[in-house]
C-alpha positions, -999 to 999 in steps of 0.1 A, spaced: 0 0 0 15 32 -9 16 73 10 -17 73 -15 -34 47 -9 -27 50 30 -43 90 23 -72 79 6 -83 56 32 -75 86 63 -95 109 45 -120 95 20 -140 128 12 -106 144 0 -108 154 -38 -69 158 -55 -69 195 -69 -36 189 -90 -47 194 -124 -29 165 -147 -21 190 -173 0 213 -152 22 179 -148 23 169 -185 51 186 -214 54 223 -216 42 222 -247 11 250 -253 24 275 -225 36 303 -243 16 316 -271 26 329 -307 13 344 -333 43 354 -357 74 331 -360 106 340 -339 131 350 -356 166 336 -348 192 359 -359 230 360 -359 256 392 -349 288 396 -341 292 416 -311 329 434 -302 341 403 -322 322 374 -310 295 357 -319 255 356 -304 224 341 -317 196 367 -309 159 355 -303 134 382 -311 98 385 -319 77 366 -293 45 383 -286 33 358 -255 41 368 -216 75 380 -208 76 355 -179 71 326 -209 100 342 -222 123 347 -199 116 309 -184 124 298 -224 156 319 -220 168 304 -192 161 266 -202 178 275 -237 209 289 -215 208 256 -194 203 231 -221 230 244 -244 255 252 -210 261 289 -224 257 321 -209 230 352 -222 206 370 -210 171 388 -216 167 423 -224 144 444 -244 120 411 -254 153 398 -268 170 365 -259 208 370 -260 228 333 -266 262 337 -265 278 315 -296 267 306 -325 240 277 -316 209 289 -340 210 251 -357 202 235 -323 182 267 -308 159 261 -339 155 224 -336 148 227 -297 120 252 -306 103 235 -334 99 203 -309 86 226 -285 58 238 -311 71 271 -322 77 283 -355 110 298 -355 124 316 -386 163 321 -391 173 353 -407 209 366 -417 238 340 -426 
């Protein structure tokens, strides 16, 4: 018998308020209209991929930002509805997006 089961049977009127689709893939948080548009610059000399056009909460974004920044092990940083990659990594950013539902658009280069 499990810490459920054991629950269930102290308090049998008890209705679980976690809603399963909180728990399921992110996909469907953030919302978009227009594609984002991954772009490349070079900045004093070195490279960044920029991610710019997202029209859905900046919270969203800035949550996006920050898993990009941990999945690829880079630094950046959000400013001005802008995500700022350090490096050149628009071939995976792109990929990672397009399996999170987006429709991403690469401009420049």
């Amino acid at each position: 018998m499990d810490l459920q089961d054991q629950l269930k049977n102290l308090f049998p009127d008890h209705v679980n308020e976690t809603p399963e689709e909180e728990t399921s893939t992110e996909k469907g948080i953030w919302l978009q209209e227009e594609p984002i548009l991954c772009k490349y610059e070079k900045r004093k000399g070195k490279p960044i991929t920029i991610l710019d056009g997202y029209t859905g909460a900046t919270e969203d974004f800035k949550a996006l930002a920050k898993e990009l920044k941990t999945k690829l092990s880079v630094g950046g940083s959000f400013k001005d509805d802008k995500i700022i990659i350090q490096g050149d990594y628009r071939d995976k950013i792109m990929q990672m997006l397009k399996e999170k539902g987006f429709n991403v658009k690469r401009v420049g280069g």
